[in-house]
C-alpha positions as CSV (number, residue, x, y, z in Angstrom):
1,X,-4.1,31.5,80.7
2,X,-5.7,31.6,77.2
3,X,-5.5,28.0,75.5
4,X,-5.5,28.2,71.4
5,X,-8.3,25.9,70.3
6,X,-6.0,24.4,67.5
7,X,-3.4,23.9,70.2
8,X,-5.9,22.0,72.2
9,X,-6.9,20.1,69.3
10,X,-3.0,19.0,68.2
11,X,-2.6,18.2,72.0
12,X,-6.1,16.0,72.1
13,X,-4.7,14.3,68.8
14,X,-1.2,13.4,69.6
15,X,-1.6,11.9,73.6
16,X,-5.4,10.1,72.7
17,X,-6.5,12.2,76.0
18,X,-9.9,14.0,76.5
19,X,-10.2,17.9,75.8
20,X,-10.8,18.8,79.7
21,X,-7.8,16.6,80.9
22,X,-5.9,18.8,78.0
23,X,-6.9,22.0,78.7
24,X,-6.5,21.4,82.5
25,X,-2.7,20.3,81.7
26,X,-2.3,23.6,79.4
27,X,-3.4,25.8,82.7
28,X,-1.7,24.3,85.0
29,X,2.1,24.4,83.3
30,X,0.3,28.7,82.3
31,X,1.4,28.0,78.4
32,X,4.8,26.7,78.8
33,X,5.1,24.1,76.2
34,X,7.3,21.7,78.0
35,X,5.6,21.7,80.6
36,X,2.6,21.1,78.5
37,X,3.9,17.6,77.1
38,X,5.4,16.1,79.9
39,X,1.8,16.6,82.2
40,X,0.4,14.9,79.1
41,X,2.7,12.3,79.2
42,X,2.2,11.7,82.9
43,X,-1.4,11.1,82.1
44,X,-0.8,9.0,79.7
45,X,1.9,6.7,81.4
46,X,-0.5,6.5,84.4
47,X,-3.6,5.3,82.7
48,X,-4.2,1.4,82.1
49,X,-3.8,0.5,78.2
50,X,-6.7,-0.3,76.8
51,X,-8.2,-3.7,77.1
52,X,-10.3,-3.2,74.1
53,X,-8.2,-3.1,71.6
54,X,-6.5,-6.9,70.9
55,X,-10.4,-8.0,71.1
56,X,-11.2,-6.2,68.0
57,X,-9.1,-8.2,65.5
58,X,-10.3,-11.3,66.1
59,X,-13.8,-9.7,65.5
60,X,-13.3,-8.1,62.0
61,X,-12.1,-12.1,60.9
62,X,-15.3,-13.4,62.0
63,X,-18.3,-13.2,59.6
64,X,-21.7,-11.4,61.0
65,X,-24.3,-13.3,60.7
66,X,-25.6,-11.4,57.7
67,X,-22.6,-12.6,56.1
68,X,-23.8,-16.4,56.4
69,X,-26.2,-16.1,53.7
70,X,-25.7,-19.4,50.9
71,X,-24.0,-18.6,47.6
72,X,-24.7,-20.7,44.2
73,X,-21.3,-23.0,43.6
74,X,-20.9,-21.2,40.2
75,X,-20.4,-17.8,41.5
76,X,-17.6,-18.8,43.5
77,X,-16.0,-21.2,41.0
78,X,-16.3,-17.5,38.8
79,X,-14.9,-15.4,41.7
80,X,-11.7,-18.6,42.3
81,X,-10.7,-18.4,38.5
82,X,-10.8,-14.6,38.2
83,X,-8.2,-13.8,41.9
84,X,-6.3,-16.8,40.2
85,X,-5.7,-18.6,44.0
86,X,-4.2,-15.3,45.5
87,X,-7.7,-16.0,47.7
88,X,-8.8,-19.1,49.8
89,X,-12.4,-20.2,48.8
90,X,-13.5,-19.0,52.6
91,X,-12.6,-15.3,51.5
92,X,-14.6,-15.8,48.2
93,X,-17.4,-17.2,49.6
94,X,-17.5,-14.4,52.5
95,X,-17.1,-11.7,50.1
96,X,-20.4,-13.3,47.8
97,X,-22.3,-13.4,51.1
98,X,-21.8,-9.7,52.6
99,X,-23.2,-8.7,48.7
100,X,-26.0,-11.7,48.3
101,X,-23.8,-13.3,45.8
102,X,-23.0,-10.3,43.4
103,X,-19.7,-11.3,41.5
104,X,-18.6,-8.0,40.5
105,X,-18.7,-6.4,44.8
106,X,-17.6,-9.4,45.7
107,X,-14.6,-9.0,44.0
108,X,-13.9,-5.6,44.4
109,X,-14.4,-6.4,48.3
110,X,-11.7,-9.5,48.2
111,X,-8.8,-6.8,46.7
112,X,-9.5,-4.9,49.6
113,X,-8.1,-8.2,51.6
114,X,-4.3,-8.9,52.0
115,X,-3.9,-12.0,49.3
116,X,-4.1,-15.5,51.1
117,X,-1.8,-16.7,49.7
118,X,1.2,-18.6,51.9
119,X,4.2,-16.5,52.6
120,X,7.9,-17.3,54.6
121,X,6.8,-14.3,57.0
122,X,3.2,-15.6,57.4
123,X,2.1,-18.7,59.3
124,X,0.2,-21.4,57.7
125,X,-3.2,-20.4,57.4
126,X,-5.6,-22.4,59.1
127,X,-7.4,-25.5,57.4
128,X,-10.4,-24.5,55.3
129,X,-13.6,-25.0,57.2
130,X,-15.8,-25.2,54.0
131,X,-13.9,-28.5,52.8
132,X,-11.5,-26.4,50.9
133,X,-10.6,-26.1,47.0
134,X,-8.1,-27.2,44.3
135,X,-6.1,-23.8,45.8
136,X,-5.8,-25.1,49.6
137,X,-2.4,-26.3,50.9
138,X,-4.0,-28.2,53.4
139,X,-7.1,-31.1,53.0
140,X,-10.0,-30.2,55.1
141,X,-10.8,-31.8,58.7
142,X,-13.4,-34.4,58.1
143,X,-15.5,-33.0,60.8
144,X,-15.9,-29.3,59.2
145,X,-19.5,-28.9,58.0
146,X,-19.6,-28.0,54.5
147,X,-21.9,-25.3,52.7
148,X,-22.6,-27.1,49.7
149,X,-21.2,-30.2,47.9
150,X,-17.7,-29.8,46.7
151,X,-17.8,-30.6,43.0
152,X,-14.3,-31.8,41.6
153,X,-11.5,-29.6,41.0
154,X,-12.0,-28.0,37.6
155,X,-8.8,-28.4,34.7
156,X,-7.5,-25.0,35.5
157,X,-6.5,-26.0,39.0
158,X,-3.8,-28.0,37.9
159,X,-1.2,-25.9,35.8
160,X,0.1,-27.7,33.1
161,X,4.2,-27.2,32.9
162,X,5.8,-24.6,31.0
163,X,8.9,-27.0,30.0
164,X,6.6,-28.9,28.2
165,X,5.1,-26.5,26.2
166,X,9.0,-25.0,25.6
167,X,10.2,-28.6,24.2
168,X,6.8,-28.5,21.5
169,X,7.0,-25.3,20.3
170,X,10.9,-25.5,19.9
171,X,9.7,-28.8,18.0
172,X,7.4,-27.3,16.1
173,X,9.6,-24.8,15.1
174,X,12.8,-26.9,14.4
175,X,9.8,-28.7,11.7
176,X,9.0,-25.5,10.0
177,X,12.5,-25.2,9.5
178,X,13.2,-28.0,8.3
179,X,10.2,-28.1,6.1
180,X,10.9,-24.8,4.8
181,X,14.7,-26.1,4.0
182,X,13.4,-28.7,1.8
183,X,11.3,-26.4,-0.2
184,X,13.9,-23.9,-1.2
185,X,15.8,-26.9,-1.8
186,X,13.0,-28.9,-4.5
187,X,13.0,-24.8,-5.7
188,X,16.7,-24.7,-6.5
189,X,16.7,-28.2,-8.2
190,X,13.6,-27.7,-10.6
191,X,15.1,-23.7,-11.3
192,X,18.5,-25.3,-12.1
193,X,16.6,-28.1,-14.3
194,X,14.6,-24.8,-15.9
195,X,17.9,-23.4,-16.4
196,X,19.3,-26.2,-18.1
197,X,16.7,-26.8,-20.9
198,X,16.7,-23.3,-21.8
199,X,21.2,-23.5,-21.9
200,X,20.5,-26.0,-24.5
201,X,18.0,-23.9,-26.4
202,X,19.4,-21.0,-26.2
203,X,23.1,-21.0,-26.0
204,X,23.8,-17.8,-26.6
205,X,22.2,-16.0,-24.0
206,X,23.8,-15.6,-20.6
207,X,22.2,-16.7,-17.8
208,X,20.6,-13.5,-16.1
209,X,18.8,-13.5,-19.6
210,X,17.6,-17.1,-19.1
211,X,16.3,-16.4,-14.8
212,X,14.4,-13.1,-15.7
213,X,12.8,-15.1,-18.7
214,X,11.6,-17.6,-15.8
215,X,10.8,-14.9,-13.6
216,X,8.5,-13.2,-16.2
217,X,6.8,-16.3,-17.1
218,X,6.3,-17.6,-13.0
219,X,8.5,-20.3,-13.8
220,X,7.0,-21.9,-17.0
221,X,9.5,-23.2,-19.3
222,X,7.0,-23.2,-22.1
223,X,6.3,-19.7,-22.1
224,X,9.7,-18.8,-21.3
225,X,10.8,-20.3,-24.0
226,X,8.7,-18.7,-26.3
227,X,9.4,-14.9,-24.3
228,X,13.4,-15.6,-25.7
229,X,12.3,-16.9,-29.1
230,X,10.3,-13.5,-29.3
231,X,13.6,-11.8,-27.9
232,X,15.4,-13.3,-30.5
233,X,13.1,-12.3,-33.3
234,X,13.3,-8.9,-32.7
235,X,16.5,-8.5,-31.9
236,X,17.3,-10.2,-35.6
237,X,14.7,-7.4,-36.8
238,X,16.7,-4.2,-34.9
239,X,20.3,-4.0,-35.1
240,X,22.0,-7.1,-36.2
241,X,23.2,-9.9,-34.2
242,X,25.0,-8.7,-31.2
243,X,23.9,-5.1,-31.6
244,X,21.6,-3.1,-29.1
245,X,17.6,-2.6,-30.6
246,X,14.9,-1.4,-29.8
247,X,12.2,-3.5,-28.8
248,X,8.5,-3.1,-31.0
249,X,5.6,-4.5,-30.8
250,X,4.1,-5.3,-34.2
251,X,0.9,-5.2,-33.3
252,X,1.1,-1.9,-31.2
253,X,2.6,-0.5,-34.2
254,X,-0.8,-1.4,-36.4
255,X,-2.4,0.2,-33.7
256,X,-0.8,3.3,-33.8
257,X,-0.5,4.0,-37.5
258,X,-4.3,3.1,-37.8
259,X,-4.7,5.7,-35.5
260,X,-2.6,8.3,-37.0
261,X,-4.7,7.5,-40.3
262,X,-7.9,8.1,-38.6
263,X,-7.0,11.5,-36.6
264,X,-5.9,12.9,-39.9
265,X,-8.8,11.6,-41.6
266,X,-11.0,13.9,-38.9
267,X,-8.5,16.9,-40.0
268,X,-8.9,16.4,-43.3
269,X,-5.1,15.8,-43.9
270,X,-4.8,11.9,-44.9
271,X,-2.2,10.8,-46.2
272,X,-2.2,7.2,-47.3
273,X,1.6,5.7,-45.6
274,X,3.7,4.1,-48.0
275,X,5.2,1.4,-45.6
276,X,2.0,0.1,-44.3
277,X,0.5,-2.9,-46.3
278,X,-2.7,-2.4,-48.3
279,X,-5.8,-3.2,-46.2
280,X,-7.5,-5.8,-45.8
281,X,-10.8,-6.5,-47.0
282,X,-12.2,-8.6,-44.6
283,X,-10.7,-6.6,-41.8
284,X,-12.8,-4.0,-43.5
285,X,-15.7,-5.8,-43.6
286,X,-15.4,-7.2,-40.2
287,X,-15.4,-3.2,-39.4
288,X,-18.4,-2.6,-41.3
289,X,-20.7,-5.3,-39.3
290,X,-19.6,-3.7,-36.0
291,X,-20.3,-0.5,-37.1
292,X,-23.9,-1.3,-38.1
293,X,-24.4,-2.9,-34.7
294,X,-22.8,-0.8,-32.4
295,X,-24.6,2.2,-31.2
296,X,-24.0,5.3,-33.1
297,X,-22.1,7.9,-30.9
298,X,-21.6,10.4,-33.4
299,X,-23.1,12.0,-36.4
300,X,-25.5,9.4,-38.3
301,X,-24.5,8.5,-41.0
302,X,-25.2,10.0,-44.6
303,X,-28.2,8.9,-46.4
304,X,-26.4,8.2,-49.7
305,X,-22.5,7.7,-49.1
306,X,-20.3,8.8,-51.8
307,X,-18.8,5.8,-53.8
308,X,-15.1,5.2,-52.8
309,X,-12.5,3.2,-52.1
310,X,-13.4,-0.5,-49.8
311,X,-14.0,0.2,-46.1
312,X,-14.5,4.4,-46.2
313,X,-18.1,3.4,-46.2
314,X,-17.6,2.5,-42.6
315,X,-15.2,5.6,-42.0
316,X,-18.0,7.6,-43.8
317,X,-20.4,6.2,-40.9
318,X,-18.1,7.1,-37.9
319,X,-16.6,10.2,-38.6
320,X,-19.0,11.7,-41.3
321,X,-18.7,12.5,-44.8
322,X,-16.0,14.8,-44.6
323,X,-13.5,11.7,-43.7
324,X,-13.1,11.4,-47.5
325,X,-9.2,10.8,-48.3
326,X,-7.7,13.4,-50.2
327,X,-4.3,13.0,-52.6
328,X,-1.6,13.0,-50.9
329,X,0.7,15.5,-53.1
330,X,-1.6,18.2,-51.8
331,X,-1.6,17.7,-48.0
332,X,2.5,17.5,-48.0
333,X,3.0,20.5,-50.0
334,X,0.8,22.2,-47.7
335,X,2.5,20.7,-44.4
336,X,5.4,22.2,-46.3
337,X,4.3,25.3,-46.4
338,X,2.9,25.4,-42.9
339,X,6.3,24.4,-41.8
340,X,8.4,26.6,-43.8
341,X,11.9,26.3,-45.3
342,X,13.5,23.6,-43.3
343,X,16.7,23.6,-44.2
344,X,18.7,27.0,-41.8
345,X,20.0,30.1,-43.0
346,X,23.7,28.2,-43.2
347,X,22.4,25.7,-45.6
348,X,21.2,28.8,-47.5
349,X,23.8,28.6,-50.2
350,X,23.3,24.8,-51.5
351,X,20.2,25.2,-52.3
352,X,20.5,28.3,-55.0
353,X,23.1,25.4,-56.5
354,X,21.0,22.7,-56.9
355,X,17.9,24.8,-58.1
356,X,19.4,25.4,-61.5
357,X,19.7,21.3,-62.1
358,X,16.1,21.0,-62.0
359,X,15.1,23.6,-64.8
360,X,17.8,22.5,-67.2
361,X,16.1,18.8,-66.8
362,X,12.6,20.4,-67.5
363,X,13.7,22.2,-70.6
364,X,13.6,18.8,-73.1
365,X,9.8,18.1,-72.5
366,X,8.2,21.4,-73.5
367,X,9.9,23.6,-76.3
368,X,8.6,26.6,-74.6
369,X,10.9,25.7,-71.5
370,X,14.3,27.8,-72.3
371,X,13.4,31.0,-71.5
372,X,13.0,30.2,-67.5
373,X,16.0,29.0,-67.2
374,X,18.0,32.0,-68.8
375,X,16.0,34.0,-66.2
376,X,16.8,31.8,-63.7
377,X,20.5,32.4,-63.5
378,X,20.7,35.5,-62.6
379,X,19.3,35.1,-58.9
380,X,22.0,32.6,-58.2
381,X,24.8,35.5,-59.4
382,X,23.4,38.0,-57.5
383,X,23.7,35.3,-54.1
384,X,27.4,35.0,-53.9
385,X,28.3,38.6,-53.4
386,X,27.1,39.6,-49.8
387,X,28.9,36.9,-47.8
388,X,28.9,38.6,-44.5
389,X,25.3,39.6,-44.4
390,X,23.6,36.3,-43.9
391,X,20.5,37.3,-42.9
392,X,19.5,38.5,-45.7
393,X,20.5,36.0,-49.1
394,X,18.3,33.5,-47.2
395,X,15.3,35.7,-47.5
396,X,15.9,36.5,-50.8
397,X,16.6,32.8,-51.6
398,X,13.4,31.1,-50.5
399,X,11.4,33.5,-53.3
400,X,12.5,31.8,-56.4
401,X,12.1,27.9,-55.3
402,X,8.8,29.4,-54.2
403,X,8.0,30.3,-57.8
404,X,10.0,27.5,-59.7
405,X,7.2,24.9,-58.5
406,X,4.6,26.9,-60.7
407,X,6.3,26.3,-63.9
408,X,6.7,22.7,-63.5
409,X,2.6,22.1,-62.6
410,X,1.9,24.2,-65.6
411,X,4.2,22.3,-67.7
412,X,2.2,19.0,-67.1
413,X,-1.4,20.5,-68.8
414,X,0.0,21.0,-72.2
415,X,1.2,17.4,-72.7
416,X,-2.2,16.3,-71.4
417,X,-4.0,18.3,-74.2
């Protein structure tokens, strides 16, 4: 009969039996598998079981004496606080010894043990023969020899209570609270005192006024105070009493219309403000020392400045001679011009009306004035008759006022001479 060498093999596997009693079974039942397994089990029922085998587990528990070798005290007390008592100190010790006391194998060996530790379907381990640790259950016999001296139990063998630690921190706790409570309670009081001084001040004002003041000003009465009184200035300055304004800053404004004066100064197209106040001479002056310190970023200044008015010396020196202010009829009749006729094509008409006014009030200074205004007229006539083409009186229109101004600056030379 031919015998399959992986059958063999399954057969030797399963039944523990050697590969001639197997393939002697396999040619005696000629391949029949039944056969096969119950010759095998025949074999097997009539050997003895082996004797061998309950000896071995006692063996693996005991150490070889390689494993006897002595371990330092603080590698063990290492190895016990690392497994955290799921290991007896015999296990520990055993494990240091197999690796001549090298923490790291010797704890990768113990996790390779089943835990120590004392379970309802394990009996009670035996008693410690090295005199046992903090993690024993049991005290040690007094006649077990001991490796080394047993130093005391260290403070981590004895686990402190989690109640205890539960009724302090919900303690702790309940004082934070608490503490925090009478905070936001001083906070109320000395906001509502805040509150209070600034009602009597300010009267008027509701209270959401009054809390954002506070809020502005971190809670400083002072300088709230002094943020409404501020309030109340300029609101007296805008609108009236009652009435929405616009917030300014006087100083910003300063700022800005200096600036305005200065850009056109560059362009050449100053034109001295009529609202601002005149300035002042020691501002200038003050202006004049800086400039002669500070560094000069620009074009140096002139070796002879023209004489003008106070401070354009110091203009003169920032911007360069050409800063010179010019008149300001000039500048707006040219911004005029630049801009064009403002007024639009439907406003067209009123203008023709109110251009003959001014040349019959120019007429009693010179003599030579009459004749103008007898050629003025007819423009205006000629106006009114095309009402439906728009378009065009206005562009007709602008040409006279253009040509009325030269009359009136030609005027002004005679009475001079």
């Amino acid at each position: 009969v031919q015998v399959g060498e992986k059958e063999v093999q399954g057969f030797m596997d399963v039944f523990g039996l050697p590969r001639d009693v197997v393939v002697e079974a396999m040619h005696a039942a000629k391949g029949d598998r039944d056969a096969i397994l119950a010759r095998l089990e025949a074999v097997v029922a009539s050997r003895p079981p082996p004797a061998a085998a309950p000896a071995r587990a006692p063996a693996a528990r005991t150490p070889p004496p390689a494993e006897t070798a002595a371990v330092s005290e603080e590698a063990v007390q290492q190895v016990l606080a690392i497994v955290c008592g799921a290991y007896t100190r015999n296990t520990v010790v055993r494990g240091l010894s197999m690796y001549n006391g090298d923490v790291r194998a010797a704890l990768d060996w113990c996790y390779t043990q089943p835990p120590d530790v004392a379970s309802p379907n394990k009996a009670a381990p035996a008693p410690a023969p090295a005199g046992g640790s903090a993690w024993d259950r049991s005290p040690p016999p007094a006649s077990a020899p001991a490796h080394a001296p047993q130093p005391a139990a260290p403070a981590y063998a004895t686990p402190t209570p989690l109640a205890s630690a539960d009724d302090d921190l919900d303690a702790v706790i309940a004082q934070i609270a608490a503490q925090e409570g009478r905070e936001a309670e001083a906070q109320r009081a000395r906001r509502e005192e805040q509150m209070a001084a600034l009602r009597r001040e300010f009267p008027n004002r509701p209270d959401a006024a009054l809390s954002q003041a506070l809020d502005f000003t971190d809670d400083d009465p002072a300088r709230a105070a002094q943020y409404l009184r501020n309030d109340n200035a300029l609101a007296s300055a805008g609108s009236g009493a009652g009435g929405h304004y616009v917030k300014r800053n006087p100083a910003l404004d300063g700022m800005m219309a200096e600036l305005k004066q200065r850009e056109a100064a560059k362009r050449g197209t100053y034109s001295a403000p009529s609202s601002l106040p005149p300035p002042d001479p020691a501002a200038q002056h003050h202006a004049a020392a800086f400039d002669s310190v500070a560094p000069q970023r620009h074009a140096p200044a002139p070796a002879a400045p023209l004489p003008s008015a106070p401070g354009a010396a110091a203009d003169d020196a920032r911007y360069g001679a050409h800063a010179m202010p010019l008149p300001p009829a000039p500048p707006a009749a040219a911004a005029d011009d630049a801009y064009g006729a403002p007024p639009p094509p439907v406003a067209a008409p009123p203008p023709p009306a109110k251009a003959p006014p001014p040349p019959a009030a120019a007429p009693p200074p010179p003599a030579k004035a009459p004749p103008p205004p007898a050629a003025a007229p007819p423009p205006p006539a000629k106006a009114p008759p095309p009402p439906a083409k728009a378009p065009p009186p206005p562009a007709a229109a602008p040409p006279p006022p253009a040509k009325a101004p030269p009359p009136p600056a030609g005027a002004p030379p005679p009475p001079a001479k």
